[in-house]
C-alpha angles and dihedrals in degrees: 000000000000117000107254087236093057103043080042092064124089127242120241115277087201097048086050085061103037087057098055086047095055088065102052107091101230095015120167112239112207090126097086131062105227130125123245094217120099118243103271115272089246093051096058101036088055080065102050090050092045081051102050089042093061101254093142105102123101122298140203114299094229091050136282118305087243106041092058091049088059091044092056085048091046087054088053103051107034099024103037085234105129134169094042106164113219089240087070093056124078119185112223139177104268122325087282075065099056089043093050087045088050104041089035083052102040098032128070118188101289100025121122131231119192112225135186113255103227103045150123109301089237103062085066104038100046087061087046097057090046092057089253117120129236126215119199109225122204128243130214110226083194091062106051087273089297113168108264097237092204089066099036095053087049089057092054123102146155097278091051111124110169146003124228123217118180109188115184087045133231118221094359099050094214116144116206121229113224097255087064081047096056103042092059095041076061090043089047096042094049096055093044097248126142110226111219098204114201101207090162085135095048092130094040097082115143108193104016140351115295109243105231119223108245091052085048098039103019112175090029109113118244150138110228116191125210134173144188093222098103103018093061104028088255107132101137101050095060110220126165138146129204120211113205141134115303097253094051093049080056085061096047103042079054094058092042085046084058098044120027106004100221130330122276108288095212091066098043084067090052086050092054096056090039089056092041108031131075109326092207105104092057093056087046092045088047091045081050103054085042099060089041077056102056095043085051097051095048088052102054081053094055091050110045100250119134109229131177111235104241115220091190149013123032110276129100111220105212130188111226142135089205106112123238092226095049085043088050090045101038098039112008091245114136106201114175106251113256083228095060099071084047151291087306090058089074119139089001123095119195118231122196129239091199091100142074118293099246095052086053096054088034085049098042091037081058091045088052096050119081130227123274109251115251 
């Protein structure tokens, strides 16, 4: 009854996790990446006056006139990238949105995708329900988490379409410098691959501003997703864009013309106020997760626990054996499983930062005791 690609994909790791949590009274949420900041006043109110003015009918599949505009102007301002002409932009539902238009647009059943391991659940199990295939490539902590070339040149083959980079990182939290951007934009053109580049923490740089892929690796052709999801606290009104070649954002306004239409309206018009209005949440939201990290940081060291520095993003990658169903039962914490972003996750778990201070050390202190002996 059920299509082979479907029953074939696995089910979220995280969300596993994230159920049992929801039913232990206290519990202490670090599993799921969300930020604990409301949406921005002037974004929702943008929403409440496009409602009660009637902006609430179907739009352009490939995104509102004026919110591509602003997201060209966004790229521009925040991501040196001008002169981005609104052809190039597609408007999606969420970042995940922008990733389903561009592998449903560049992957046939049997073809291949390379994706980062460890890397966000979704880069493998969207190919997976569309028939591709994903292959997990391996990362060298010694090289700022640089892809190991030897291993990535063993996974291509002749159904290999594209490569996946993801900087800022998710679950990792590295952040690429241009000269790793580039090298792999050269390793992916002369081999005749698309990157698809997730940049959906672009604004979430914690030491210094992410480098985005087309400035790095420009000519090289590519899809790079981004969202508003985490930068402005809007999870829940999915909203994403891809920015891309004119003939690929053809491809992808197709796909999003098959499966959502266009993107609520409603929330295009949020999106609009949260791109063009004051700035100011987002740098108070990034100060913030900066701060969350350092604690974070100082207190892995204190107690023993071996964590990667994350750059970017908002998660903390932490080395441990101790399991993320024993630590939920034993101490009410919920941590992402390491073996949920891939093979290489293996005996980590990933914690967000995207919560208050005192959950993090109370989360990390119970992740540091071990258990009482039966």
């Amino acid at each position: 009854m059920i299509a082979a690609e479907v029953a074939g994909t696995a089910a979220s790791g995280i969300r596993a996790i994230a159920n049992a949590a929801w039913a232990v009274p206290g519990a202490i949420h670090l599993e799921f990446g969300e930020p604990d900041f409301a949406t921005p006043a002037h974004i929702v109110e943008a929403a409440h006056t496009a409602a009660r003015a009637g902006h609430t009918r179907y739009g352009p599949s490939t995104g509102l006139p004026a919110l591509r505009e602003a997201i060209a102007a966004k790229l521009a301002r925040d991501n040196g990238l001008g002169n981005t002409a609104p052809d190039r932009i597609v408007v999606s539902a969420g970042g995940v949105g922008a990733l389903f238009a561009a592998y449903r647009t560049l992957l046939g059943a049997g073809d291949e995708i390379l994706v980062p391991d460890p890397g966000w659940t979704n880069f493998s199990t969207l190919a997976t329900m569309l028939g591709a295939v994903p292959r997990g490539y391996r990362l060298d902590p010694a090289a700022n988490h640089g892809p190991d070339y030897d291993h990535l040149e063993s996974l291509r083959g002749p159904r290999t379409r594209a490569i996946l980079v993801n900087s800022p990182s998710n679950p990792v939290g590295y952040q690429w410098d241009a000269g790793q951007l580039a090298a792999v934009g050269e390793w992916a053109a002369a081999r005749n691959l698309v990157v698809v580049s997730d940049e959906c923490y672009d604004q979430l740089w914690l030491d210094r501003p992410a480098v985005p892929f087309a400035a790095a690796a420009p000519g090289v052709p590519a899809v790079t997703v981004y969202s508003l999801s985490k930068s402005y606290a809007m999870t829940g009104w999915r909203v994403g864009y891809a920015v891309t070649t004119p003939e690929l954002a053809a491809g992808l306004a197709r796909v999003q013309e098959a499966t959502v239409s266009c993107v609520n309206t409603v929330a295009q018009h949020a999106a609009v106020a949260a791109l063009t209005g004051d700035q100011t949440p987002v740098r108070v939201m990034r100060d913030a997760y900066r701060d969350r990290r350092d604690i974070a940081l100082r207190t892995a060291l204190e107690l023993g626990l071996s964590a990667t520095r994350p750059a970017g993003a908002f998660y903390l990658w932490l080395r441990t054996e101790v399991s993320p169903v024993d630590l939920l039962h034993r101490t009410g914490t919920a941590v992402a499983p390491g073996p949920a972003f891939g093979a290489e996750g293996a005996g980590h778990v990933r914690l967000s930062l995207a919560a208050a201070p005192d959950d993090i050390v109370r989360g990390l202190t119970n992740i540091a005791q071990p258990p009482s002996p039966q």
